[in-house]
N, C-alpha and C positions, 0 to 999 in steps of 0.2 A: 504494500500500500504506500502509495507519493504521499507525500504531504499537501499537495494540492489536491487531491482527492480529498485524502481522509477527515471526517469528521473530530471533534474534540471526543467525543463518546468511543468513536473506534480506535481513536489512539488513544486512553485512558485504559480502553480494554485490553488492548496489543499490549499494554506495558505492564498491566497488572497479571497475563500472565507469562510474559517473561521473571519480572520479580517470581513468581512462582518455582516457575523452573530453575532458577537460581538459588530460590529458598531449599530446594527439594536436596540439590551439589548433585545432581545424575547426570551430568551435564559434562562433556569434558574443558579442559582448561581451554582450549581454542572458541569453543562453543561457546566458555562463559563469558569471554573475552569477548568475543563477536555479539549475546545478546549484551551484556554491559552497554557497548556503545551505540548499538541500537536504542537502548534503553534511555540513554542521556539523548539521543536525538528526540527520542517521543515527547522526555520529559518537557525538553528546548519549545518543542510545538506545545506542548498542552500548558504550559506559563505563558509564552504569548498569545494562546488564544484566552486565556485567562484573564492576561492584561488588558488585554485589547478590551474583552470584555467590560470591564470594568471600569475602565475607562467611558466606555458607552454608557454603562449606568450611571456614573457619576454627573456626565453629563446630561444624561436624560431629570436625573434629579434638580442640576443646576436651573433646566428651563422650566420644571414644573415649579419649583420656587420663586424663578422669576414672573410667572404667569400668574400668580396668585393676584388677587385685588387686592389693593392698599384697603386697609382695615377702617371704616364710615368713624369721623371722629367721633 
């Protein structure tokens, strides 16, 4: 799965079960090495779309604050 594909949800799930398979050590040294850096690539994706995220909220909040009525003295 690219990155430009993938979803925040399918790459949380790709990496929760890599962490897995990592957790389990059935894995050989090469293999854990190759998911490891997969693994930090997912993470790299699922923080910016995080951020990104939240960033979007933050300003979604900004404009409902500003759209409010000034309060009738």
């Amino acid at each position: 799965m690219s990155e430009q594909e993938a979803t925040f949800e399918q790459a949380q799930a790709e990496l929760e079960q890599i962490v897995a398979r990592l957790e389990q050590g059935q894995v050989s040294l090469d293999d854990a090495i190759a998911l490891w850096e997969r693994g930090e690539q997912l993470y790299a994706f699922c923080r910016r779309r995080l951020d990104a995220a939240q960033g979007k909220v933050e300003e979604l909040a900004r404009r409902v604050e500003q759209a409010k009525p000034e309060p009738a003295p």
